[in-house]
N, C-alpha and C positions, 0 to 999 in steps of 0.2 A: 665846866659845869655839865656838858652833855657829853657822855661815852659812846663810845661803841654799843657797848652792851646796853646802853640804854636804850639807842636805840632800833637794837635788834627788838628787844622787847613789844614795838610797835608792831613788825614785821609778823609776830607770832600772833596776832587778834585775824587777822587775816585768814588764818587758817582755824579760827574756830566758829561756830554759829551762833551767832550772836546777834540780837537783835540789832537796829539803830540806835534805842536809848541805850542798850546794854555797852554797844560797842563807844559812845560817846563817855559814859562813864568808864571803862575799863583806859582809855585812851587820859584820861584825867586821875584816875588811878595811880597811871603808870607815871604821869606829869609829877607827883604828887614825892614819888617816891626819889625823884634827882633836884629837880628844880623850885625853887622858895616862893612862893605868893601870897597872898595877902585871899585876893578874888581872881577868876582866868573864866572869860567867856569866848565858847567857840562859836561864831556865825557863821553860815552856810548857804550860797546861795541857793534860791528858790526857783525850784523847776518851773514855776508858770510864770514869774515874773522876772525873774534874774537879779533881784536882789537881794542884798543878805536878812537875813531872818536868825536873831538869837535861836542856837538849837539849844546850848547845855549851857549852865554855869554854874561854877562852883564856887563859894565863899558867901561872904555878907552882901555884896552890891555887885550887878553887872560893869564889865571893866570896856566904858568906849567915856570918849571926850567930843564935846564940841556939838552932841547933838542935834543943834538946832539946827548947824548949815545940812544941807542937801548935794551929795554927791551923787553921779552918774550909778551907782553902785547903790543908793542909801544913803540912808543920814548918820551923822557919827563920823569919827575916826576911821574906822572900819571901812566906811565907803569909800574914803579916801586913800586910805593903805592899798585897798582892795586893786585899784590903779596904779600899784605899783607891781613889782617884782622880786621886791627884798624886804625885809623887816626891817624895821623903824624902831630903833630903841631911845628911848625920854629917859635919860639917868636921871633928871631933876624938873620937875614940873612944877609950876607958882601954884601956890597954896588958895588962891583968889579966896583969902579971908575966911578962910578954917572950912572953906564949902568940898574943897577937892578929899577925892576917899582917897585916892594915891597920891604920891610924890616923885614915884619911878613906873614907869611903862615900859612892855613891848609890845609892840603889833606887828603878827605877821604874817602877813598875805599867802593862802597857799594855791598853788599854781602847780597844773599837769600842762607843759610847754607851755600853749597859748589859751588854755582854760582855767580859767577862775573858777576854784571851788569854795574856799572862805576865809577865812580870819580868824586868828588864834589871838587876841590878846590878855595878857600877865600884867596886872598889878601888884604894888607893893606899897605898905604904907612909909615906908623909910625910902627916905632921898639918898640917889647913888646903889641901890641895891641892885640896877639891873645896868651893865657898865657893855663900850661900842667894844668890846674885848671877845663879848660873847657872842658877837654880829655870826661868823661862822656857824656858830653849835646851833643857832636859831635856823641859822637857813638849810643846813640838815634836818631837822625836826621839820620846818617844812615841808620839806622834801616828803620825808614819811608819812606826815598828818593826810598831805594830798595824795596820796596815794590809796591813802585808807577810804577817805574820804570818794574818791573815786571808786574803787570796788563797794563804797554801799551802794554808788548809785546805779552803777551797774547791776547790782543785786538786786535792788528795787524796779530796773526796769526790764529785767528777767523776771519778774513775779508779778509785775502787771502785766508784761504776754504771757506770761502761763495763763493768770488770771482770764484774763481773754480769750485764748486757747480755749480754755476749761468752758467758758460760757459757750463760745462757738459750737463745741463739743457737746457740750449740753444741750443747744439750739436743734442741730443735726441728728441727735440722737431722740430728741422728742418729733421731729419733722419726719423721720422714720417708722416712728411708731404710729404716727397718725396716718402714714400710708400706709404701714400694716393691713393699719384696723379696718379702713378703707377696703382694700382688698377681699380683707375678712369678709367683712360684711358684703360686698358685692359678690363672692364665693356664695354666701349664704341667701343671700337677694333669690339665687338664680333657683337654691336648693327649693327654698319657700311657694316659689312661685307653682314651680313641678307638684309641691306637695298638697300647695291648696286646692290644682286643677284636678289632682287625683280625690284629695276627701270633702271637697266643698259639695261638689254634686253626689255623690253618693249619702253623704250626710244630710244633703236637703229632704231625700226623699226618705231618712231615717225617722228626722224630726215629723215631717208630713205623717208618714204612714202612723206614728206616734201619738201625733197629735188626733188622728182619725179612731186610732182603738182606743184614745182616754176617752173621748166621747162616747163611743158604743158601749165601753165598759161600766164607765158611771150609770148608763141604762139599763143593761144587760148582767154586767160580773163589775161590780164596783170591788168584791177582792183582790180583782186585778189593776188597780188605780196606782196601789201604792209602787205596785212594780215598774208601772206605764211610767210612772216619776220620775225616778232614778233613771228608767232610760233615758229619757228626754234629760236630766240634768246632766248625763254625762256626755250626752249629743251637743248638751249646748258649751259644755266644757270644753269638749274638743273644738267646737267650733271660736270659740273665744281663744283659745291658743293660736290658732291659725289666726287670727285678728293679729294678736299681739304680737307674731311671728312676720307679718306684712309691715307692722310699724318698729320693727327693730332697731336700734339706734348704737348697741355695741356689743362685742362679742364677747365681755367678761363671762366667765364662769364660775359654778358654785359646786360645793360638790355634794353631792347626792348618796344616795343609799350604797352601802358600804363603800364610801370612800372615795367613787369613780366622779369625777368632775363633769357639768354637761354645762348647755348654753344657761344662761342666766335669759330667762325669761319674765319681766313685771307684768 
């Protein structure tokens, strides 16, 4: 029933990228094209709890018996296989009054030495169709399934440290920029400070002297008010950037008149 070539066939999934659902289907695929079933559900244990969990199945009905008892493993068949070492094959199983989907079984446990990875079991609805002849070619196919089976998980927990990595990397590479900016801005702190001490006083007595010839002029030369105006509104502009220049809070920039970038000042 099971070749060689058959199942080199497993061998070669291995070397392609293939997701988990993809590689569970291609794996069933290849089932599909040596070995006769009815319905074949693969269980797999589960990395938080250690029990098996139906990963794929293919046919009309999932293929496990006995569900109701509870093994170390899960409940079903499977949990019970799952405790052994070899595959268990039922040529003929009692029909308990038309309720059984199958009448032939395999289950079989797939095993990396002393690691359990899941359970492959093969229904058939004809009694005698799965015979102890094929005990061998089954525990070959195990062999291969768990090794598959194995390299996803290792695949999986290579791409959750990446994943990690990548967040880490992310983490560090923002904790960087916020000490940049920090920098930046303390760079800028120091520049601000210099600049206020240089045009705050000279600016006071611009405003003053300003405010002194709008009054005299509204008396004397009111043609000179409108000019008095604009001094004093660009005295007080400049004085209002030097504000906004004390409360700085980041160093983005915008760019400005032909092109050149400056501080982004609100």
């Amino acid at each position: 029933m099971i070749s060689l070539e058959f199942l080199q066939k497993f061998s070669s999934l291995l070397q392609k990228s293939l997701s988990r659902a993809e590689t569970y289907a291609a794996v069933f695929d290849i089932l599909d094209e040596t070995i006769e079933y009815d319905s074949a559900s693969l269980f797999v244990v589960s990395q938080h709890s250690d029990e098996l969990e139906e990963a794929f199945t293919r046919g009309p009905a999932k293929v496990d018996l006995v569900s109701e008892v509870a093994f170390s493993q899960g409940g079903g068949l499977s949990g019970w296989v799952a405790g052994q070492k070899f595959p268990f094959i039922f040529p003929e199983l009692s029909d308990e009054g038309g309720k059984r989907d199958f009448k032939s079984l395999v289950s079989i446990p797939l095993w990396i030495e002393s690691k359990l990875l899941g359970v492959l079991n093969l229904g058939h609805k004809e009694a005698g169709h799965f015979k102890p002849d094929d005990q061998h070619g089954f525990e070959q196919l195990a062999l291969e399934l768990a090794i598959i089976l194995e390299q996803l998980a290792l695949r999986t927990e290579v791409q959750e440290k990446n994943q990690q990595l990548e967040a880490l990397l992310k983490e560090l590479q923002e904790a960087q920029q916020v000490q940049i900016e920090k920098e930046r801005l303390a760079a800028i702190g120091e520049v601000v400070v210099k600049i206020n001490h240089e045009i705050n006083n000279p600016l006071a007595i611009i405003i003053s002297v300003a405010d002194l010839m709008d009054i005299k002029a509204s008396e004397e030369h009111p043609e000179f008010c409108e000019s008095l105006a604009k001094v004093k509104a660009a005295a007080y502009r400049i004085r209002d950037l030097a504000r906004a220049l004390e409360n700085l809070e980041s160093s983005q920039v915008e760019e400005y008149v032909g092109g050149v970038s400056m501080l982004k000042i609100d």
